[in-house]
N, C-alpha and C positions, 0 to 999 in steps of 0.2 A: 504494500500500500504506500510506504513512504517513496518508492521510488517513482512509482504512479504521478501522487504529489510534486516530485521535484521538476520530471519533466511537466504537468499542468504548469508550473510556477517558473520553466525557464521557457517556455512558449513568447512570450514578449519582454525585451527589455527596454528602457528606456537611458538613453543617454546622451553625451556631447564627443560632437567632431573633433577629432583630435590632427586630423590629416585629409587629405582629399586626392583622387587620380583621376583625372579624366580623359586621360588617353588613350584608355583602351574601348573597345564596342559597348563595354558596359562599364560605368562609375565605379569607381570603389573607394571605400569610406575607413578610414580606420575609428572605432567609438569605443570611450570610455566610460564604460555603464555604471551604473550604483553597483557600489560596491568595491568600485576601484576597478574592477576586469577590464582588461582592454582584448578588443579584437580588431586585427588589419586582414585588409582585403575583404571587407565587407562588403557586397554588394548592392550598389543602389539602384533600384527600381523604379524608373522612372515614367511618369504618364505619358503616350505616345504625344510624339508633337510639343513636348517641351523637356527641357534638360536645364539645367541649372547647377554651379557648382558652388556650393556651401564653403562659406569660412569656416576656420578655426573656432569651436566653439558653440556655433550652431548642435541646436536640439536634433536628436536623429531619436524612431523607435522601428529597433528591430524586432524582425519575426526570426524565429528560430525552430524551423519544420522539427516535431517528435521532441520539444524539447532539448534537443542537441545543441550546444555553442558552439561547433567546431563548424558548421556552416551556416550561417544566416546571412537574412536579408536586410536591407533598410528599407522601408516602405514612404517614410516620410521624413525630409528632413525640413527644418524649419527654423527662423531665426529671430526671437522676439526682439533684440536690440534697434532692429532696421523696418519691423513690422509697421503697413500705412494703417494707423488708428483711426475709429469712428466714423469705419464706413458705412454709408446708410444701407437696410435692407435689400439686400439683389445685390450690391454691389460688388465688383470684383476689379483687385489691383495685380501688376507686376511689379516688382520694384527693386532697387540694389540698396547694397548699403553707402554710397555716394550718392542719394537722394532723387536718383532718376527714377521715374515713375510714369507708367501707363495706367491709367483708372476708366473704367468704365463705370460710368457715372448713372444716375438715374435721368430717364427722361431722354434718354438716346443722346447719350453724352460721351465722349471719350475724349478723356485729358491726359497729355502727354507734356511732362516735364524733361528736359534734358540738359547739358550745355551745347551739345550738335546735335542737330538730327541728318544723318545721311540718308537716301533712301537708292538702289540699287535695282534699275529695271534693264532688262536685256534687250527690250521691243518697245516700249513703250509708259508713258504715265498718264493717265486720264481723270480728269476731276467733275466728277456731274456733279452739279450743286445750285440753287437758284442765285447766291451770292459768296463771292470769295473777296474777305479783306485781309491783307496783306499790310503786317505792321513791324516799318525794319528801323530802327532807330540812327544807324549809320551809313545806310545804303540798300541800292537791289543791284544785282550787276546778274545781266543773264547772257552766257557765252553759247552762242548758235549761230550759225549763217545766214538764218534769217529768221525774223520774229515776225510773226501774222496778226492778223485779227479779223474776224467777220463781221465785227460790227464797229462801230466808232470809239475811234483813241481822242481824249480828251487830259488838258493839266489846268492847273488852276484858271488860266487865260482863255483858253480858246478848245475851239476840235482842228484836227486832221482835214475834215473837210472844209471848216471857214478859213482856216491859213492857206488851202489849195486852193479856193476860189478866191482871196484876196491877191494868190501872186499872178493867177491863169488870167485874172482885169488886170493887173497894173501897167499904170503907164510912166514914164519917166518923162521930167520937166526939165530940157538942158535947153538954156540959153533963149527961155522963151518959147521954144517948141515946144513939142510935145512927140517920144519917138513912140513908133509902132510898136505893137502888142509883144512881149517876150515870142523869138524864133521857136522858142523848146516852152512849150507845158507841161507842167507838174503834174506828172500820170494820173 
């Protein structure tokens, strides 16, 4: 019966990252469980479609099939130090512990903190949206051969089209004349 007991009782532990590998097909973890026990090459099991590699110190609880410590799992690692607090019902974050953050927010929300944000398309990027503001406090600089638009480019002064129709009438005043219409119009 007591050995019964000991495997029910070594089925789950709970402990902290001591080390981390992510180099190989599957994580592995080394954790320091209550009690003091340490085990390396633990493996981490991770949810498809995301991977994550835990600090030093992060919470891990392992499974340990039949009771046995000489192979287990980690099922979950977790890190209350860097954890985003107070998020409303439904809600769901990413986040490091250098404060960047993706939240999906309530109300079809999603806020993304960073210092850079890169984004990486091989074909293409496309934005469907009824309105896009763009807020850059030292510049926009966009590097293409060429920048389009299907509808009207406008700055604080004018559009595209009233500066082409004020240059496609202009006439020049020299010496009392008046010369003919610019040879070349502005496409």
């Amino acid at each position: 019966m007591r050995k019964v007991l000991n495997k029910i009782m070594n089925l789950v532990s709970r402990g902290y990252i001591t080390f981390s590998n992510s180099a190989s097909k599957c994580q592995t973890l080394q954790i320091k469980m209550s009690g003091g026990e340490q085990k390396s090459d633990v493996e981490h099991i991770e949810p498809y479609g995301f991977t994550s590699r835990p600090l030093d110190g992060a919470e891990a609880v392992a499974l340990f099939l039949d009771g046995d410590k000489s192979h287990g799992v980690v099922l979950v690692a977790g890190d209350r130090r860097y954890r985003i607090k107070s998020l409303k019902k439904g809600e769901v974050a990413v986040y490091t512990d250098e404060g960047d953050y993706i939240i999906f927010n309530r109300n079809n929300e999603i806020n993304v903190k960073t210092k850079k944000f890169i984004v990486n398309a091989d074909d293409a990027i496309e934005l469907n949206t009824k309105s896009l503001t763009v807020n850059a406090s030292s510049g926009t600089q966009f590097n293409t051969p060429s920048l389009k638009s299907s509808g009207e480019i406008e700055d604080k002064t004018s559009t595209i089209s009233d500066i082409r129709t004020v240059y496609n009438g202009h006439t020049h005043n020299e010496t009392n004349t008046v010369t003919r219409n610019p040879n070349q119009k502005m496409g």
